[in-house]
C-alpha positions, 0 to 999 in steps of 0.5 A, spaced: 290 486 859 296 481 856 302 485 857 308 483 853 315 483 857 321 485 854 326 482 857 324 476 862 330 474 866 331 469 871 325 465 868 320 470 869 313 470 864 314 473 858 306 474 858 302 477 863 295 478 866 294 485 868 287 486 872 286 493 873 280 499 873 279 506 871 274 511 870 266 509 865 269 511 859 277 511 860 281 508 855 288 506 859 294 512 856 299 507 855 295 504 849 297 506 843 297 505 835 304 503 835 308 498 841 312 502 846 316 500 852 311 502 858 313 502 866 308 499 870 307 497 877 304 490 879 303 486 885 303 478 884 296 475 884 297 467 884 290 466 886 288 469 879 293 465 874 289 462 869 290 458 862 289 464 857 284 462 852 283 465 844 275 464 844 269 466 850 264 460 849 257 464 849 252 459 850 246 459 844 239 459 845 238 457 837 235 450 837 241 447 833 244 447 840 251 450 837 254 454 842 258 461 839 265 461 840 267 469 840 274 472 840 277 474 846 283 479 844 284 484 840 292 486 838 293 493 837 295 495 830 303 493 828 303 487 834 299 482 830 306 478 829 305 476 837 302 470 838 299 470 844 301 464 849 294 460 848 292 454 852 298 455 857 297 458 864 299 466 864 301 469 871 295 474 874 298 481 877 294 487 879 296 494 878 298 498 885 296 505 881 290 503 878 286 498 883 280 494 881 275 498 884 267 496 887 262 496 882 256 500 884 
């Protein structure tokens, strides 16, 4: 999840990464159609920062050799005036309440 910063202060990120798990077939509460101020409780990730990309590659078997380039994000209705920070390195953070767990 990409999350949008209000207020960076102190030269803080206005994106950041969130890694986070829930439940099969769970959908995280704090999205919703319409943008609001949520709270969340992080950890810092250094070793997960990433250059944030626009397009998954998805290597094609079709004879022709050209590869797939499928949409990566999709913007919740009414933030689509946001330009995600493409091609730049967002910082990682993981959630303290919601952890990634094993997959079994």
């Amino acid at each position: 999840m990409i999350i949008h910063a209000e207020a960076p202060r102190n030269n803080q990120p206005e994106f950041l990464r969130v890694e986070f798990s829930l439940p099969c077939g769970k959908l995280p509460s704090g999205l919703k159609t319409t943008p609001s101020i949520q709270k969340f409780r992080l950890f810092r990730r250094p070793e997960f920062d990433a250059v944030l990309t626009e397009f998954l590659k998805v290597i094609s078997e079709d004879p022709s050799g050209d590869d797939l380039h499928i949409q990566a994000w999709q913007y919740p209705p009414g933030i689509d005036h946001i330009a995600l920070p493409f091609g730049q390195v967002v910082p990682a953070y993981g959630s303290i309440s919601l952890p990634l767990l094993p997959v079994l």
